[in-house]
Steps between C-alpha positions, in 0.01 A plus 500: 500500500757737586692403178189554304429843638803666455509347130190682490616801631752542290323407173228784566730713602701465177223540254394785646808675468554325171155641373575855668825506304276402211286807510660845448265703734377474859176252507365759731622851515485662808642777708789531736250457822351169351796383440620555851203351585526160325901503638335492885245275433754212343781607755227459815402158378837435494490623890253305597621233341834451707217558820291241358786218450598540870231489552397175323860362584467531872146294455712207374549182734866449569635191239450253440228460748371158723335372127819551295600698209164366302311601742639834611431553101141399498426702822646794391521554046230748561696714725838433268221602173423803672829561590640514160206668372607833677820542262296356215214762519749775561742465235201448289298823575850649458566380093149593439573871631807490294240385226277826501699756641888381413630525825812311492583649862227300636559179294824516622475518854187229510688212308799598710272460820305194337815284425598564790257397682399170345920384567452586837175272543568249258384188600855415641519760741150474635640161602834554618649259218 
């Protein structure tokens, strides 16, 4: 799962910039202050994101549990799917404001943030192997 979301990340995230690169004017035109705007919004989801993995992270059982590694997995993918789908939805909303607006600032600092993020819960690390 984690492999298959950050495959996914990264495939959006290239096509968007692939097709913004494609078109030669902003999708959506819009002033300074929206722009400033759409740079909070993607850069406080990136905030609460790093809350919300603690957050989620500190929920999780200590490894491998009195079941085993099987089941410390089946008790707790959902938690690990939400997990990963912090960086996932962040690095996301941040190609598609590179998308209409072509802010490569933003982009940036998101997929920075996202990658980072799903190497530092990878599936390894959540259980200390």
């Amino acid at each position: 799962m984690h492999a298959a979301l950050f495959t996914g990340t990264v495939v959006a995230a290239s096509v968007l910039v692939w097709l913004r690169t494609s078109v030669e004017t902003d999708v959506v035109r819009l002033g300074p202050g929206a722009r400033l705007l759409a740079r909070t919004l993607v850069l406080t989801l990136a905030a609460g994101g790093t809350v919300g993995l603690r957050v989620l992270r500190a929920a999780l059982p200590p490894w491998p549990g009195p079941d085993g590694p099987d089941g410390w997995w089946q008790a707790n993918l959902g938690r690990t799917i939400a997990l990963w789908a912090f960086p996932d939805g962040v690095s996301t909303s941040a190609a598609v404001a590179y998308f209409l607006f072509g802010d490569a600032l933003v982009l940036a600092l998101a997929a920075g943030w996202a990658i980072t993020m799903f190497v530092a819960y990878a599936p390894g690390r959540l259980t200390g192997g």
